[in-house]
BAMAR-347875 format. One record per residue (C-alpha): residue number from 1; x, y, z. Coordinates in nm, 4 decimals, padded with zeros to 6 digits, m for minus. Layout:
BEGIN
+-----+----------+----------+----------+
!   i !       px !       py !       pz !
+-----+----------+----------+----------+
! NUM !        X !        Y !        Z !
...
+-----+----------+----------+----------+
//
This chain:
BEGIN
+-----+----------+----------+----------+
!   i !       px !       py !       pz !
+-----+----------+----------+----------+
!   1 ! m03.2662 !  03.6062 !  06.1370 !
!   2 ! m02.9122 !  03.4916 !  06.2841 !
!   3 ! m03.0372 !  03.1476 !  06.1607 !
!   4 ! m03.1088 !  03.2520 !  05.7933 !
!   5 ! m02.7783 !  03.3964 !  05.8010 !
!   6 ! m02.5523 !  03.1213 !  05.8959 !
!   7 ! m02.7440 !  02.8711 !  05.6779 !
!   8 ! m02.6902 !  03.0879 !  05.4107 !
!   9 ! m02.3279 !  03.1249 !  05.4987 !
!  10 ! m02.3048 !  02.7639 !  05.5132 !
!  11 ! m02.4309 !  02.7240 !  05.1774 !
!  12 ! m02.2134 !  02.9829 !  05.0030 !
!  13 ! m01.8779 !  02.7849 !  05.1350 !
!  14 ! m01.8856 !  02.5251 !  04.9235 !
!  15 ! m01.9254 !  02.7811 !  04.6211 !
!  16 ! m01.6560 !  02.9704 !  04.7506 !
!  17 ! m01.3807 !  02.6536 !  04.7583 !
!  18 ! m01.4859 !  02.5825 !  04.4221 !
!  19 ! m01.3940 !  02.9724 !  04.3198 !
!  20 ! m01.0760 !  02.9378 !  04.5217 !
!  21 ! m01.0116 !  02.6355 !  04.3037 !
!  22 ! m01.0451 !  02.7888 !  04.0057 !
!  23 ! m00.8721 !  03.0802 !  04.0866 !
!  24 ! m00.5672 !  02.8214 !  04.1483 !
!  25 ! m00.5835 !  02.6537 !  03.8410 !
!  26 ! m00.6218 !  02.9510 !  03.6483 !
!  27 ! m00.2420 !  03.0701 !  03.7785 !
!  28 ! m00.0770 !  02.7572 !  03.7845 !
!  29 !  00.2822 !  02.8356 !  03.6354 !
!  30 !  00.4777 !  02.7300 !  03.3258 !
!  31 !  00.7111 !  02.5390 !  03.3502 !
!  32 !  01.0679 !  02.6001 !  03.2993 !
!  33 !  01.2681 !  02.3947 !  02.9881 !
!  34 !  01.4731 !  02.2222 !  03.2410 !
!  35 !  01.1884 !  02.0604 !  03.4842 !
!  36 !  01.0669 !  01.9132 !  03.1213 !
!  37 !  01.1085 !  01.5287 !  03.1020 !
!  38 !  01.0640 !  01.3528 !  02.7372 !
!  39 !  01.2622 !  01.0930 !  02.5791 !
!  40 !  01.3198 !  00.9515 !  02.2547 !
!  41 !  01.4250 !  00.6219 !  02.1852 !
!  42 !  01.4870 !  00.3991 !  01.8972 !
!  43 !  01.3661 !  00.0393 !  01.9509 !
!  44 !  01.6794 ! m00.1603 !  01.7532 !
!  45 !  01.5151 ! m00.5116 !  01.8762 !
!  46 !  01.2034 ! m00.4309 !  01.6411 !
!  47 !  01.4204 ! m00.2872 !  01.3645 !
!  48 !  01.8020 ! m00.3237 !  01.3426 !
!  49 !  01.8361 !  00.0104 !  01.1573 !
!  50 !  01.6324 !  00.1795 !  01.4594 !
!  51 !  01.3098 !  00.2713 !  01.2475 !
!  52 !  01.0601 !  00.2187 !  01.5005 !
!  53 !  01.1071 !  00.5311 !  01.7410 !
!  54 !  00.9551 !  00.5450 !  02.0375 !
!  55 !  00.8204 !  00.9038 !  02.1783 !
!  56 !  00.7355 !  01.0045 !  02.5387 !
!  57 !  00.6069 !  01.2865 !  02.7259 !
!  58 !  00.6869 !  01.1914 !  03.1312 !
!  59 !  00.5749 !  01.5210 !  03.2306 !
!  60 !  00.2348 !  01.5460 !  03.4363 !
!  61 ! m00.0118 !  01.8441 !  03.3539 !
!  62 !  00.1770 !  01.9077 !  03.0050 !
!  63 !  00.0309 !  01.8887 !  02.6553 !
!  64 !  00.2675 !  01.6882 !  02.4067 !
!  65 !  00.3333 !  01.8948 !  02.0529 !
!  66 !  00.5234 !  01.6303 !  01.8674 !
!  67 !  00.6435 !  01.6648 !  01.5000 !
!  68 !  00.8488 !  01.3915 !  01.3447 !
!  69 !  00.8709 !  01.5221 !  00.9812 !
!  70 !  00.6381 !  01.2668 !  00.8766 !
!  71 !  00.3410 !  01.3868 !  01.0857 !
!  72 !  00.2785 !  01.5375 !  01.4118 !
!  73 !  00.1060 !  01.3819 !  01.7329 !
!  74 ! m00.0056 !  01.5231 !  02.0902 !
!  75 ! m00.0089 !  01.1819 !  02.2435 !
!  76 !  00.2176 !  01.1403 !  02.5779 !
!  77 !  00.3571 !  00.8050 !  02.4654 !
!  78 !  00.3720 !  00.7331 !  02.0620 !
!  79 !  00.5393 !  00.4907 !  01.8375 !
!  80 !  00.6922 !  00.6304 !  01.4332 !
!  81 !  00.7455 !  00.3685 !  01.1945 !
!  82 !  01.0280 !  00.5008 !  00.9357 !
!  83 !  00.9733 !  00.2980 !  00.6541 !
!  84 !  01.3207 !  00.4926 !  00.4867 !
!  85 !  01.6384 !  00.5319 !  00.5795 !
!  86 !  01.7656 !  00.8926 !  00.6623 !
!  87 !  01.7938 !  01.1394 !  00.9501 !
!  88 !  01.4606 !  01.2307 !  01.1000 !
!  89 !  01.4506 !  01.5725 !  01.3126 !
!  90 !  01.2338 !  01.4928 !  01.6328 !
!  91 !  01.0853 !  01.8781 !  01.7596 !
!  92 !  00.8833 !  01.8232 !  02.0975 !
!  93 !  00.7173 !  02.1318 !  02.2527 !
!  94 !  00.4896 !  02.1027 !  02.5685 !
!  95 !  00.2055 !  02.3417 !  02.6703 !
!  96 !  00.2643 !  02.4236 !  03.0226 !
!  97 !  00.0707 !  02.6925 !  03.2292 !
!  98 ! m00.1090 !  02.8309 !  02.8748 !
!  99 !  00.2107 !  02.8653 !  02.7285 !
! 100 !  00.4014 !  02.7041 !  02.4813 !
! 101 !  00.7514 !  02.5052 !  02.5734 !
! 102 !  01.0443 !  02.4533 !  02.2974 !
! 103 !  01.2704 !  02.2004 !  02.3556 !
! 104 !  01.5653 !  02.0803 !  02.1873 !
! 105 !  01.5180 !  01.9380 !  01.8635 !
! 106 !  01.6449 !  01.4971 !  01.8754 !
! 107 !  01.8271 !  01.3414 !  01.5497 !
! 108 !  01.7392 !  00.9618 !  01.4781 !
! 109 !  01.9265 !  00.8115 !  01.2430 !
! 110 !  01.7617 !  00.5489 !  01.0392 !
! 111 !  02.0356 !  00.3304 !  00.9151 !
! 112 !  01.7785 !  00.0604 !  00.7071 !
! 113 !  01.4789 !  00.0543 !  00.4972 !
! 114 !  01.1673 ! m00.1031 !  00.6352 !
! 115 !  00.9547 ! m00.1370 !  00.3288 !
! 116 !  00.6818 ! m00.3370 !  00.5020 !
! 117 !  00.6001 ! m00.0075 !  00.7043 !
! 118 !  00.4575 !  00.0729 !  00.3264 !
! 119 !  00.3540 ! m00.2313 !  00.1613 !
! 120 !  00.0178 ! m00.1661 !  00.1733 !
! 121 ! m00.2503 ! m00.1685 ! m00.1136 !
! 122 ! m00.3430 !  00.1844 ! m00.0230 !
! 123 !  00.0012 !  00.2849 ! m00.0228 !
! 124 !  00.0226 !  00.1475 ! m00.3837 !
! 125 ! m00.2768 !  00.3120 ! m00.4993 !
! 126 ! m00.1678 !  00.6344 ! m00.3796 !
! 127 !  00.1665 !  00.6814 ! m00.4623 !
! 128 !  00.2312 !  00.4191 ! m00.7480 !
! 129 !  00.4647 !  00.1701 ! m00.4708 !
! 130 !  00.7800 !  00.1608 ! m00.3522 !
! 131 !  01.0581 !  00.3711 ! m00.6053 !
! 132 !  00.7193 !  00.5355 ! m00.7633 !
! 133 !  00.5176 !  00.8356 ! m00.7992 !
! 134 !  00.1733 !  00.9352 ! m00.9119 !
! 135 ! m00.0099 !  01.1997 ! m01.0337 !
! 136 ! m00.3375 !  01.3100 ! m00.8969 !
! 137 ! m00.5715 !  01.6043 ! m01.0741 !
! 138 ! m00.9243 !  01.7547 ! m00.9503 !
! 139 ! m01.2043 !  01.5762 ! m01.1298 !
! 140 ! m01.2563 !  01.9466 ! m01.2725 !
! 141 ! m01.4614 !  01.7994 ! m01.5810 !
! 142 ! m01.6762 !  01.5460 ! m01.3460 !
! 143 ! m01.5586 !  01.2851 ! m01.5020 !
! 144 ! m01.6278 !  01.0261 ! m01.2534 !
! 145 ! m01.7121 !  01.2150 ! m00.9363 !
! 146 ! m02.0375 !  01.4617 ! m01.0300 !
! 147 ! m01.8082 !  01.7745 ! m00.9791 !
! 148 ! m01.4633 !  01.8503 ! m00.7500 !
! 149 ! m01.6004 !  01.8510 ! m00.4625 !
! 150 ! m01.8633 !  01.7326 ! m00.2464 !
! 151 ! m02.0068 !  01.7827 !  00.1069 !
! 152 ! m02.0803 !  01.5483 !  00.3505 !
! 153 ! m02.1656 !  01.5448 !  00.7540 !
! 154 ! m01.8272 !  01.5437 !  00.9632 !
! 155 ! m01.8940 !  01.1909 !  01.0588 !
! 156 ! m01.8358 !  01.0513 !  00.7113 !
! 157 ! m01.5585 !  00.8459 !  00.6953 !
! 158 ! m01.4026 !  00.5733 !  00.5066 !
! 159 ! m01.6978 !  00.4582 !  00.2909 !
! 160 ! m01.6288 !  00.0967 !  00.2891 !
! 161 ! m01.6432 !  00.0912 !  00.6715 !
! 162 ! m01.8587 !  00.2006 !  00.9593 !
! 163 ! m02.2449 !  00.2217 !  00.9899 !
! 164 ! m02.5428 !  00.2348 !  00.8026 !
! 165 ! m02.6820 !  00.5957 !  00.7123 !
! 166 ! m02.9648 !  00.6852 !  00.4060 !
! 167 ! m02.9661 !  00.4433 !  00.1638 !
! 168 ! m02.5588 !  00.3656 !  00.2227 !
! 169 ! m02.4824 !  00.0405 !  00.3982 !
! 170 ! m02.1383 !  00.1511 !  00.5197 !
! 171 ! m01.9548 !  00.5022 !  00.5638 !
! 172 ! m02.1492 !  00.6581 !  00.8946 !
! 173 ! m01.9217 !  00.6741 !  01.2020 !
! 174 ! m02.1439 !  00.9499 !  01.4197 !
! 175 ! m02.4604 !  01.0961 !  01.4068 !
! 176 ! m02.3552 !  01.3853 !  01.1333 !
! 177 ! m02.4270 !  01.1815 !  00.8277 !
! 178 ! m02.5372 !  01.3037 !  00.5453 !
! 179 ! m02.4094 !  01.4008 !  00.1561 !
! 180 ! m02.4931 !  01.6643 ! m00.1110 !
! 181 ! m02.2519 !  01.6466 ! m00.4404 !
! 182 ! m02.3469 !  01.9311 ! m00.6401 !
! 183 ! m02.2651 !  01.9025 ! m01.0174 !
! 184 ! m02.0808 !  02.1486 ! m01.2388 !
! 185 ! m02.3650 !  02.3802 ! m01.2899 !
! 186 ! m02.4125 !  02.4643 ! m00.8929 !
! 187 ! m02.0130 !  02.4722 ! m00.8479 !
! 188 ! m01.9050 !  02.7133 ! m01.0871 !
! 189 ! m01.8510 !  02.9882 ! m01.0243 !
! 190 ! m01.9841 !  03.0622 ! m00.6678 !
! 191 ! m01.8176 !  02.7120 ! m00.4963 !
! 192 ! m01.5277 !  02.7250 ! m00.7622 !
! 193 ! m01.3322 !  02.9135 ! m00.9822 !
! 194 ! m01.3257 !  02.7079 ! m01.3198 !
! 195 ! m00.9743 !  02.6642 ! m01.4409 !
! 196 ! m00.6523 !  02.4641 ! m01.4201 !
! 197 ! m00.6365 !  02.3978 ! m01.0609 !
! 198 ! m00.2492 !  02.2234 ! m01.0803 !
! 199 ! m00.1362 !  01.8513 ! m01.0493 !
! 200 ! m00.0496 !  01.7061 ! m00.6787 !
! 201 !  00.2059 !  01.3544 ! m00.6740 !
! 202 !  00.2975 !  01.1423 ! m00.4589 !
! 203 !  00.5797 !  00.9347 ! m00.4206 !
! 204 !  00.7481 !  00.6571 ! m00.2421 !
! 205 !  01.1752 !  00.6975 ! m00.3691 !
! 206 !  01.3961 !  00.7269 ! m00.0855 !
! 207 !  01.0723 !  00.9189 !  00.1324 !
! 208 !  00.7053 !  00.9834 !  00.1017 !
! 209 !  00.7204 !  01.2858 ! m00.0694 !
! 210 !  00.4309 !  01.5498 ! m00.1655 !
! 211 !  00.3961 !  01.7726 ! m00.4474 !
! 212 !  00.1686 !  01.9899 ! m00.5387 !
! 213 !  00.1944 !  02.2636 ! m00.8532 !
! 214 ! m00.1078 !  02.5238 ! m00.7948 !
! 215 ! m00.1856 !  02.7690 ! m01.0561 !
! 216 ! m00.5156 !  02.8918 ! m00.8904 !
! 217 ! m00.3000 !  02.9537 ! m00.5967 !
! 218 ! m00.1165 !  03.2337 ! m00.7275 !
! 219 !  00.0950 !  02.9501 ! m00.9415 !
! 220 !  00.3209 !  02.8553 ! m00.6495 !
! 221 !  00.4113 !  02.5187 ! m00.5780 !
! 222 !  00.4826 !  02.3235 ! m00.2389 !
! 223 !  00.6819 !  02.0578 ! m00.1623 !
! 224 !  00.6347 !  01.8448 !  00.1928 !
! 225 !  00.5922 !  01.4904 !  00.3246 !
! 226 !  00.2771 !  01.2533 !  00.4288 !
! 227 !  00.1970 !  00.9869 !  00.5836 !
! 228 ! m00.0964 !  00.7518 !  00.5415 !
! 229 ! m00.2503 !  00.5873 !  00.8357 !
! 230 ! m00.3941 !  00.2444 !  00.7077 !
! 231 ! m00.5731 !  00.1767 !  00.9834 !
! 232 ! m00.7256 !  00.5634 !  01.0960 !
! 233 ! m00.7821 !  00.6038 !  00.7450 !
! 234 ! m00.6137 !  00.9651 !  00.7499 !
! 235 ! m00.3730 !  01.1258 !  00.5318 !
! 236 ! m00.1372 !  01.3674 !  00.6768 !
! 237 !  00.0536 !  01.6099 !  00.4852 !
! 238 !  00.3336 !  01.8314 !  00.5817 !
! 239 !  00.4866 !  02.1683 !  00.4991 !
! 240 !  00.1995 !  02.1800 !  00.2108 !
! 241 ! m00.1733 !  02.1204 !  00.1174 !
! 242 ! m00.4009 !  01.9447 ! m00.1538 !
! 243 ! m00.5155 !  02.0893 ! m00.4678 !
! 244 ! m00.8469 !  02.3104 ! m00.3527 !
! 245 ! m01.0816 !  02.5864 ! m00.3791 !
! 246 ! m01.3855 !  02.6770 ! m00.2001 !
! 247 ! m01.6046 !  03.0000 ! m00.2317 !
! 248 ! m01.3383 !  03.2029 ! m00.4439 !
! 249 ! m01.4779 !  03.5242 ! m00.3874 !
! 250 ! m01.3983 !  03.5424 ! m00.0450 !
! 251 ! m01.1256 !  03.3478 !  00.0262 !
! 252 ! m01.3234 !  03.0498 !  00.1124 !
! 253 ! m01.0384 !  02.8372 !  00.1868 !
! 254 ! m01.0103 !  03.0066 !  00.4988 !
! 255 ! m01.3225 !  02.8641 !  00.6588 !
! 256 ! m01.0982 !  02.5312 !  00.6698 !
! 257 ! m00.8630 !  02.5363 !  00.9993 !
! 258 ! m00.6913 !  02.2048 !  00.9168 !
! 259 ! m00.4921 !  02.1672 !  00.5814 !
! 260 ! m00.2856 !  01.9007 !  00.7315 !
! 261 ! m00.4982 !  01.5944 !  00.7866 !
! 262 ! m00.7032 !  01.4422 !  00.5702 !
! 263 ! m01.0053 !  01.1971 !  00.5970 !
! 264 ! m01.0006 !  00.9433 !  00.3561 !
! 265 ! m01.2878 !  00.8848 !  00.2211 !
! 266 ! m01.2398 !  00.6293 ! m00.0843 !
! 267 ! m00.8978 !  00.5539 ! m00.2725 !
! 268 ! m00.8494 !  00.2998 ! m00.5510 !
! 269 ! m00.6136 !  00.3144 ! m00.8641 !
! 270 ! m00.8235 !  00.6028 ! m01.0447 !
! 271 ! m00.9823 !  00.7593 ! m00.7987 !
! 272 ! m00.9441 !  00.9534 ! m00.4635 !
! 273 ! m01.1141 !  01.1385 ! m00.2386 !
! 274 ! m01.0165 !  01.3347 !  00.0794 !
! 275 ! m01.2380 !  01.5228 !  00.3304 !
! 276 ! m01.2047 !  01.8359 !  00.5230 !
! 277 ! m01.3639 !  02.0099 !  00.8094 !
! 278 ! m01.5052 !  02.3554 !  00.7331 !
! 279 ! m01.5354 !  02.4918 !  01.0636 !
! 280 ! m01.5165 !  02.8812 !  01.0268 !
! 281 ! m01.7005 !  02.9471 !  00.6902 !
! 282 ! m01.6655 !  03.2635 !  00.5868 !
! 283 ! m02.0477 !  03.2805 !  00.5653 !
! 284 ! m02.0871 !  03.1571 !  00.8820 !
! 285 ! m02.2564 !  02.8012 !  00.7468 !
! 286 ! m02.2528 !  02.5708 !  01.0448 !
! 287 ! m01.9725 !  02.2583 !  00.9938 !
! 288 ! m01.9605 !  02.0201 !  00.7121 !
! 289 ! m01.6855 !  01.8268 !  00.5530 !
! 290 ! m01.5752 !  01.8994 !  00.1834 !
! 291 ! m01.4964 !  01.6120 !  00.0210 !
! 292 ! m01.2275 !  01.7245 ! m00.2732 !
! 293 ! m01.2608 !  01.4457 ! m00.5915 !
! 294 ! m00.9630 !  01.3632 ! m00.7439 !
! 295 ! m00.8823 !  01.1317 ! m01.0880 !
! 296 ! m00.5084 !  00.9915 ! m01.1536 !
! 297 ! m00.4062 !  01.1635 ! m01.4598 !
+-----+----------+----------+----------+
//
């Protein structure tokens, strides 16, 4: 019996470090402001007027929060391009021991334009080019699209890239691929409201600058930033959202926790279209990405 016991003993310690180390971790402390290390540096040798800005987190066991008025980032180490001159407000916040960190806000000062940070076709087709703006409207009528919106898998991505899924060459970047675009009869009214659902620009004078005029939004109208990512193939808007509408009845919109980035899914001179992740339906429908159509006007 005193043998059963101390075998059993033996095999319980292990089980009990592993507690004790969880117990640990689950009480480590936050951090104060002050034991907080980050810097923020302009790199003049890659642009004389300091637009390429160099962030870093040198503090072990933190979480970066980054938000450089053009987008956001939770790397440790991260390079901003400023294609505009301006001052840029750098806010860093950390998350240390479950809780969230505040530093002091950082002021670059661009002194230059860098307009090969947006010389890109997909810049152009966006926002018009450099000293434009453009227009963007739902494809409310299906005009080209077969409705406003779509859904797709959450691995659809930029459709000209990535794998092979269905019958599409190109587009698949996971094993979530799939697409349903429902046409005007199936989306009003249930999916959508039908009605004037605003106009959304944007522009490249002096900043990237988003607008967007919503009258199925209670008529208000935001006005932010974004930046597009080329190479990711994301759009990232600030301080305001696209034109949308999903499941009117209840609010649908809610089922959607990210209204800041943006997978791009196509983008030419006439046409657009950027994906979301609903993740919390209101109807409790597993995840999907909505795919919202847009036309220039």
């Amino acid at each position: 019996m005193k043998l059963y016991i101390i075998i059993f003993a033996m095999l319980m310690m292990p089980l009990l470090f592993i507690a004790c180390k969880k117990d640990k971790h689950s009480i480590e402390r936050t951090l104060d402001k002050s034991e907080i290390q980050y810097t923020v540096t302009q790199d003049f040798k890659a642009d004389p007027g300091g637009n390429t800005v160099i962030l870093k987190n040198a503090t072990p066991g933190t979480i970066s929060m980054w938000d450089y008025g053009t987008g956001t980032s939770r790397r440790m180490v991260d390079t901003v391009k400023f294609a505009f001159k301006g001052d840029y407000v750098i806010k860093f916040s950390v998350l240390s021991g479950g809780l969230q960190v505040k530093m002091d806000s950082v002021v670059v000062k661009v002194t230059q334009d860098n307009l090969n940070y947006v010389d890109d076709p997909m810049w152009a087709a966006l926002s018009g080019g450099v000293g434009k703006e453009k227009e963007w409207v739902l494809d409310t009528e299906a005009s080209h699209f077969s409705g406003p919106f779509a859904f797709y898998g959450v691995n659809i991505g930029w459709l000209k890239e990535g794998g092979p899924w269905g019958s599409n060459s190109t587009g698949c970047y996971g094993g979530d691929c799939w697409t349903w675009g429902p046409g005007l009869a199936d989306i009003y009214p249930n999916m959508m409201a039908k009605g004037d659902y605003g106009v959304m620009t944007f522009g490249l004078k002096g900043t990237a600058f988003f607008k967007a005029v919503k009258p199925m939004e209670n008529g208000i109208t935001q006005n932010g930033t974004y930046y597009l990512n080329t190479a990711t193939k994301i759009l990232t808007i600030n301080s305001a959202s696209i034109l949308r509408g999903y499941k009117p009845a209840k609010n649908g919109i809610t089922g959607i926790s990210n209204w800041t980035n943006y997978k791009i899914l196509s983008l030419d001179e006439n046409t657009l279209q950027l994906g979301v992740i609903r993740d919390k339906d209101v109807d409790g429908e597993g995840p999907a990405m909505l795919s919202f159509n847009f036309i220039a006007k």
